[in-house]
N, C-alpha and C positions, 0 to 999 in steps of 0.2 A: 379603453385602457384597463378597467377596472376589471373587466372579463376575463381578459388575457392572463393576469396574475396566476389563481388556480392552475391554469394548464403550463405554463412553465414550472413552478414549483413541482408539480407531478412530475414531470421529465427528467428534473432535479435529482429527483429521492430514487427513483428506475435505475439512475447511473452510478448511485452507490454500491462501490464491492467491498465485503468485509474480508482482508486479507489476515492471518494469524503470523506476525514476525517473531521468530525465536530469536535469543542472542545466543542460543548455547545448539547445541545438538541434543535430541535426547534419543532414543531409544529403548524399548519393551520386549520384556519375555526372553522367548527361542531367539530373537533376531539379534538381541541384544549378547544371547548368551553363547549364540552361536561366532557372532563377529570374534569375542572377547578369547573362545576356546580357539581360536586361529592364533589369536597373539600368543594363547600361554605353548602352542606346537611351535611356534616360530622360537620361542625362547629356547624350551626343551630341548629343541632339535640343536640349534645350535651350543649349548650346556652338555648335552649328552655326550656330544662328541669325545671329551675330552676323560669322560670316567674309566678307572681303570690302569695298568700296569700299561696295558699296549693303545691306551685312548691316545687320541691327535689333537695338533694343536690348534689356535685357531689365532688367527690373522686380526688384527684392528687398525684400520686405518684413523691415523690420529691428525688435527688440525692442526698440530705442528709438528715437527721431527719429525725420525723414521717411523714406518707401522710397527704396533706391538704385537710382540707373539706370545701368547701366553697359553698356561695348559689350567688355568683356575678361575673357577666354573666367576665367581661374584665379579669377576674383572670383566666375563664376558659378557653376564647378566646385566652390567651396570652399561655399557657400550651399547645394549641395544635400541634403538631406536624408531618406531615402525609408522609410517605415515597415514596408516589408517589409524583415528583418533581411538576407535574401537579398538581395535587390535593392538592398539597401543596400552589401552589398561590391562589387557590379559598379559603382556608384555613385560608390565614394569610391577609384576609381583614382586613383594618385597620379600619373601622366602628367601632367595641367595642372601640379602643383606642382613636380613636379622641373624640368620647361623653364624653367618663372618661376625659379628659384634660380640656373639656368646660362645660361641666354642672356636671360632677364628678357621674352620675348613669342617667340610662334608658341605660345600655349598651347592656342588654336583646334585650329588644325594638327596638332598632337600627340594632344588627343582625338577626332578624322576619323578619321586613320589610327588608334588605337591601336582603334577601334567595329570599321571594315574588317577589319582582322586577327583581331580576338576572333569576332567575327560567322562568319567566313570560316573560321577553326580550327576553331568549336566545330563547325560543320555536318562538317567533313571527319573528324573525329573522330566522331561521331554514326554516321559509315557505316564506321568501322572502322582509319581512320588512326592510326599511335602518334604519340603527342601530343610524343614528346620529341622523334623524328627531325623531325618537322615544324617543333618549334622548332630545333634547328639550319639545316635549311632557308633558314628564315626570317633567323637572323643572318648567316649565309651571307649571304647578298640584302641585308642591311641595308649590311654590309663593302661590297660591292660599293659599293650606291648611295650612301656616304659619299667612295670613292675616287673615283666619277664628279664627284660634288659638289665635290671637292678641283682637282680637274685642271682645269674650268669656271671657279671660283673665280676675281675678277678683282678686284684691291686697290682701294681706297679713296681718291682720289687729292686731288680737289678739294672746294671748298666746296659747289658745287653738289648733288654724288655726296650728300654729308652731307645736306643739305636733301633729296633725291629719295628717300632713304630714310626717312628722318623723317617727311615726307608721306605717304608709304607707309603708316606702322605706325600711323598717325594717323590711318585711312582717309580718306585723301584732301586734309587740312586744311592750303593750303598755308603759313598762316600760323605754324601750331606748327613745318611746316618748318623758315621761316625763321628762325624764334627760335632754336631748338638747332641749329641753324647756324652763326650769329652766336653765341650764347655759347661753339659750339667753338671760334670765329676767335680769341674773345677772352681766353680760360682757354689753349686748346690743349689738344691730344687726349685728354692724359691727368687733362687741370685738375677738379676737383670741381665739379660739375653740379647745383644741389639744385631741387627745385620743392614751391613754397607759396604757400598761398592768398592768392589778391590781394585789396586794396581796392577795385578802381576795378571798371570794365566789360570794360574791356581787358585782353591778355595784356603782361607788362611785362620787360624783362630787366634786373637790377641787377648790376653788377660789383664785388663788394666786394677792395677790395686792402688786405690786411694781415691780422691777427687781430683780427674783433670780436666781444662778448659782450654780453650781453644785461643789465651793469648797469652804474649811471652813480653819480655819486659824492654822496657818504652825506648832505651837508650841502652846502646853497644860497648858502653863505657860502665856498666854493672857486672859484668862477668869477672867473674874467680873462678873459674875452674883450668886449668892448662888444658886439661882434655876435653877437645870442641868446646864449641862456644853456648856456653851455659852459666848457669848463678845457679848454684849449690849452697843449703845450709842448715846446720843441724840443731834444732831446736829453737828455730823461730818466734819471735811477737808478732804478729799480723795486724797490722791495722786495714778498715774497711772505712769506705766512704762512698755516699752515695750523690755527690757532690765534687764538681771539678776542685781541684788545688791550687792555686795559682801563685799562694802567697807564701812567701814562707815562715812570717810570722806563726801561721798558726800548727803549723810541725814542728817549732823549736822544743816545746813539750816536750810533744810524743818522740823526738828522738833525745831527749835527755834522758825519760826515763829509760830506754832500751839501752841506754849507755851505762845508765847506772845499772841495771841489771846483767849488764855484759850479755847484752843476745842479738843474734842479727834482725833486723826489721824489717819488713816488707810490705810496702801501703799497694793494697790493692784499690782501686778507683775510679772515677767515671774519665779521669784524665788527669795527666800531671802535668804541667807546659809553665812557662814563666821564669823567675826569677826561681821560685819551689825544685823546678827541675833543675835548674842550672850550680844550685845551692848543693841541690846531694850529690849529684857528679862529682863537683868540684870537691867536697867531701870526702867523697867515694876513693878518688883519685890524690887527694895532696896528705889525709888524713887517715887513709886505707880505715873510714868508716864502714862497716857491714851493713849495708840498706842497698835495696831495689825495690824499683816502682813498675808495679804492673798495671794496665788498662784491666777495668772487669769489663766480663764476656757478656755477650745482649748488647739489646736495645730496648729501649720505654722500659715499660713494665716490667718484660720478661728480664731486663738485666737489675731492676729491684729486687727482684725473687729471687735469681740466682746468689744474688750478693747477700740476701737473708738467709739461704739456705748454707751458705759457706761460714756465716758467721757462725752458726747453728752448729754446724759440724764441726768447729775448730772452739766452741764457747766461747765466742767474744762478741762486740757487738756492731751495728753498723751507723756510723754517721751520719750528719745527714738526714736520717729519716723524720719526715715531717709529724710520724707522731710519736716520736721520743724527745726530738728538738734538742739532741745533746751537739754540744760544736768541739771539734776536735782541741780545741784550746785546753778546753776542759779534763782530758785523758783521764783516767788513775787504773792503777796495772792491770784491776780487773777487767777494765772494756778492749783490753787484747784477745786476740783469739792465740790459739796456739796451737803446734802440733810437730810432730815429733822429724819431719823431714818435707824440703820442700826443691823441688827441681826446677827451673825456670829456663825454657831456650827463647828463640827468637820467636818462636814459633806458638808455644803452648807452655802449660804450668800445670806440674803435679804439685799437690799435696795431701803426704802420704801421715798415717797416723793424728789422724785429730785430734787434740785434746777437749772432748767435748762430755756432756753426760747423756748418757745413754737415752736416758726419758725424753729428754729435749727432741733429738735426731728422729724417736720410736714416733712421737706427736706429731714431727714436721712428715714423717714418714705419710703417716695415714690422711694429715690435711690432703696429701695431695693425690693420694690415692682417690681419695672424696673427691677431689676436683676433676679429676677423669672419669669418675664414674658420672659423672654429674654434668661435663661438656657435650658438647654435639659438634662442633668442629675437630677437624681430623687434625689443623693446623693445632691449634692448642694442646690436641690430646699429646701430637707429637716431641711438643715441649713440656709438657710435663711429663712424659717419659721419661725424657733426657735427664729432668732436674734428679726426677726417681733414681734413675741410675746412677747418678753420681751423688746422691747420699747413702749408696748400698754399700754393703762392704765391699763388693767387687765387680767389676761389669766385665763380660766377655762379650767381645766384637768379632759375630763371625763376615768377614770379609769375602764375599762372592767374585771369584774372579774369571774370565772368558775373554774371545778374541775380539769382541765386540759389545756394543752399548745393548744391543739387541740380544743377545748371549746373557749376559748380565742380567738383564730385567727380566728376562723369562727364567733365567736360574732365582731368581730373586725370590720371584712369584713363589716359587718352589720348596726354598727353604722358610721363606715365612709359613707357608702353611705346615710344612711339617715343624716347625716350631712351638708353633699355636696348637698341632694337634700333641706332638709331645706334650705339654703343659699342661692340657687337657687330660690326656692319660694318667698321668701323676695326681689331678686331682679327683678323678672318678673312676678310676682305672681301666680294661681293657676289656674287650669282647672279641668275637672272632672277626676276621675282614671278609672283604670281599661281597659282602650282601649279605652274608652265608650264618650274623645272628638273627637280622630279621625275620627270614626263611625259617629260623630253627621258634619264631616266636609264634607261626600260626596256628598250631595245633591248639595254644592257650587259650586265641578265642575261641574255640569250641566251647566255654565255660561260661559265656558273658548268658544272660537271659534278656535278652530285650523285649522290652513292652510289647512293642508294635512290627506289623511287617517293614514298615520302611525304617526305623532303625537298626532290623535285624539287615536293612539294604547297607547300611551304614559300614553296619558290621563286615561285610563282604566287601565294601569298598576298597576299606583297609585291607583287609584278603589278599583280596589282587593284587593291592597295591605294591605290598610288603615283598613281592616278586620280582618288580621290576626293577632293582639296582641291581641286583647280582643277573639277569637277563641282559643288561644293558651292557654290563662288563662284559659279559661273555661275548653280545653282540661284536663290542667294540673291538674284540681279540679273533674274528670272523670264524666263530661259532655257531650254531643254534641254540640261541638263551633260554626257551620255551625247553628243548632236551635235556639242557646243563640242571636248569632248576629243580623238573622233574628227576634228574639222579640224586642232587642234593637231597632232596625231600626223602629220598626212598632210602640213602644213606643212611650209617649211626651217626648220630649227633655232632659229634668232633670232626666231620668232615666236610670239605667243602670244596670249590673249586679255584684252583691255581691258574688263572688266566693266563700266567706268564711264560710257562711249560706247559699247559693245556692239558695237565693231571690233575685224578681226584687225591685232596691227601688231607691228613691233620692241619688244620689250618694254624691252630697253637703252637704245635711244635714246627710248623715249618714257619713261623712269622711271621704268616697275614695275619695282623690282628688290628684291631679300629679303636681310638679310646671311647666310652661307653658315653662321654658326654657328647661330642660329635654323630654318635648316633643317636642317641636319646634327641640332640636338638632338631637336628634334620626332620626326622619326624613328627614331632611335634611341629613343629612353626610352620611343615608342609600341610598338615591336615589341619591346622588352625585358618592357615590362608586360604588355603582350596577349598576347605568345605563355605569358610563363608561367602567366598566367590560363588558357589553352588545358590544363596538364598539370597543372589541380586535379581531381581525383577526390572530393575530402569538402570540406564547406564547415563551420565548426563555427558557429556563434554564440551570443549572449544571447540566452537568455529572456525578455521582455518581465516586469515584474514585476506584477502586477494592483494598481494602485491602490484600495483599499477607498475605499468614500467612509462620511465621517464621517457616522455617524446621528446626527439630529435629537432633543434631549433631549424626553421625553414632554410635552406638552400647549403646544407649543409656547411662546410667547415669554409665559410667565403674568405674567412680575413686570410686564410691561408696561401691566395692568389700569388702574393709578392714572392714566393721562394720556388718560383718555376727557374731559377736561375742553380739553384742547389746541386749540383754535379758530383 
């Protein structure tokens, strides 16, 4: 037996295989960078589409509702989703989304160029280029054509410039022009701008002045007005609480002193129900008291915030709050808020003229400013908008309206962005459209000295690169972009190409023009992303997990036997 040991052990150690299990995928070099350059043409292609006066729209089929039709580039870019894990990171460039965040459109633009540059690296690297000198290069060139962009640059001046941009970003539309023109006339530059879906057919512009909310007062038995059904009053006490009502000991106070002040009063709060309600009605009604109880607008949180930001703008203060710890028993005249007129229907509540101080409203202003710069949810961000807009002095609502929900969101699509790009212009102001300042930017790098040969690669990247949106527009309006380019370049300066009418003309005077921050971003974020996508060497990813599919219990569906009688 003792023999035998040896020779089995040996036999043992013969049948060991070292096998290497990954959890991840990974990938190296050309293979890696070739997979990745397939995702960033899948994106492009599909992005490109839509650039341009005469570009298309592009279809998205959504897991719930109708499909969206949209003609703006980050809605497409964000929809894409491509089942090779490789091709899926060239894919999910983040280029469309960062432009959208900082200048709110050119997201087209930014994935053109950012395809051009990736495209254009990976091949120079492929023949032996270092990837890092070539990104310098490259930002070298970007520096450049951002200070060319600068110096061009032409401010913002009239209503017109505003409308000509707007139509611009609108492809074409001159009536969203005029609309975000007109609501800039009527807000001003910096006035809150909101868009939501309309009822009618038409596109609509409302001007709301004051602070309104979306709730109207508790009980049918408040109303004073004969015409419709509303609570009218001039020169209010406002009481806030952050806290239900229920009692009405603790409002005998606060409506003695409104009484002695002779003013109408109106408790805005998280609820008013009980014996509290039944009390002011009856009030209201036997003693033609001047009070109404509104519900405030929110929930959790967000309707603590609103309710601080309303005290804010009307100087008064809010109940309730657990770090003030005042109880409404307590009142004295100064914790009213006030303001100069106040409208109440069933539905909603203005109130117009606050009596509030300035500094107070300018502070709440920027907190919240700070808080959107500083969120990352879209949900948030879109409530603290809301709150913004209603401590502005005016909010204009432009209402998008069409024959359908799909009409609608694709005009939607449309006016936000030329929204975003108007705002943009007004802060950086204007350049030429259509591709056609980029174009006018390459001659500047002739000026750069680069170190090395593969920076001067760099330099050329950009070159080329700076080609393709005004190429692609033309494409898109079934032209030859390579012809179109070459006349631009050969052109005087001020001219460019009118995709729309397929003439060369003033791009200034005829109103293509782009604002300067939308191009300056596009650029930038495209050559930041692409070149470093250029100096990946390993790509890592998930493994796909294999879905088992559930087997079928043996003899199939037996207990079913009994209903052969079912007829």
């Amino acid at each position: 037996m003792l023999r035998r040991i040896p020779l089995i052990t040996k036999n043992f150690q013969t049948n060991i295989t070292i096998s290497r299990n990954f959890a991840k995928d990974i990938k190296f070099g050309g293979d890696a960078r070739a997979l990745m350059l397939q995702g960033v043409d899948v994106l492009a292609d599909a992005v490109a589409v839509t650039l341009g006066p005469k570009g298309r729209n592009v279809i998205i089929e959504q897991s719930w509702g109708s499909p969206k039709i949209t003609k703006d580039g980050v809605t497409v870019a964000k929809s894409i989703e491509l089942k090779d894990k490789f091709q899926n990171v060239g894919a999910k460039l983040d280029v469309a989304n960062n432009t959208n965040e900082e200048a709110g459109d050119g997201t087209t633009t930014a994935t053109v160029l950012a395809r051009a540059i990736a495209q254009e690296g990976f091949l120079r690297i492929s023949k032996g280029a270092n990837p890092v000198e070539i990104r310098r290069g490259v930002m070298d060139a970007v520096e450049c054509v951002v200070d060319q962009l600068k110096k061009v640059s032409k401010t913002v001046t009239t209503p017109e410039e505003i409308a000509q941009v707007a139509t611009i970003s609108a492809n074409g539309d001159l009536k969203i022009g005029e609309l975000i023109s007109s609501a800039m006339k009527k807000v001003g530059r910096s006035g809150v701008i909101t868009v939501k879906d309309g009822k009618t057919l038409n596109d609509e512009l409302e001007v709301i002045e004051g602070m309104k909310f979306d709730r109207g007062y508790i009980s049918p038995y408040f109303i004073n007005s004969a015409k419709g059904a509303k609570c009218e009053f001039q020169d209010p006490l406002l009481l806030f609480s952050e806290k239900k009502i229920s009692s009405v000991q603790s409002l005998i106070p606060a409506l003695e002193l409104a009484n002695q002040q002779r003013k109408p009063l109106v408790i805005i709060a998280e609820d008013i129900d009980g014996e509290a309600l039944s009390t002011l009605v009856l009030n209201r009604l036997k003693v033609g008291l001047q009070v109404c109880a509104v519900k405030a607008p929110g929930f959790g949180e967000n309707r603590k915030n609103t309710l601080k930001d309303m005290a804010i703008a009307c100087g008064g203060i809010v109940f309730g709050d657990e770090a003030l710890d005042l109880k409404i028993e307590d009142i004295k005249i100064q914790d009213y808020g006030r303001a100069g007129e106040i409208t109440i229907t069933k539905d909603d509540c203005l109130i117009l003229h606050g009596k509030a101080l300035q500094s107070e409203v300018e502070k709440r202003i920027d907190d919240i400013k700070d808080a959107i710069d500083n969120t990352t949810s879209d949900y948030e961000k879109e409530k603290l908008n809301e709150r913004l807009a209603k401590l502005s002095d005016g909010v204009a609502l432009l209402k998008v309206g069409g024959s359908s929900e799909v009409e609608v969101n694709e005009k939607k699509d449309r006016v936000t962005d030329a929204l975003n790009a108007t705002r943009a212009a007004v802060e950086e102001g204007i350049v030429m459209g259509g591709g056609t300042a980029l174009l006018r930017c390459i001659p500047g790098l002739d000026s750069l000295k680069p170190e090395n040969q593969d920076q001067s690669t760099g330099i050329d990247i950009i070159r080329n690169a700076l080609r393709k949106p005004a190429e692609t527009i033309a494409k898109n309006a079934g032209v030859e972009g390579a012809l179109v380019v070459e006349k631009v370049l050969q052109s005087s300066s001020e001219v460019g190409y009118d995709a729309m009418i397929g003439q060369y003309v003033d791009m200034i005077k005829q109103g293509i023009i782009d604002p300067t921050k939308v191009v300056r971003t596009a650029i930038v974020d495209a050559a930041g992303v692409a070149s470093l996508l250029t100096t990946a060497e390993a790509v890592v990813t998930e493994i796909p997990k294999e879905e088992k599919e559930m087997a079928m219990p043996p003899g199939g569906m037996g207990g079913m036997g009994g209903m052969g009688g079912m007829m």
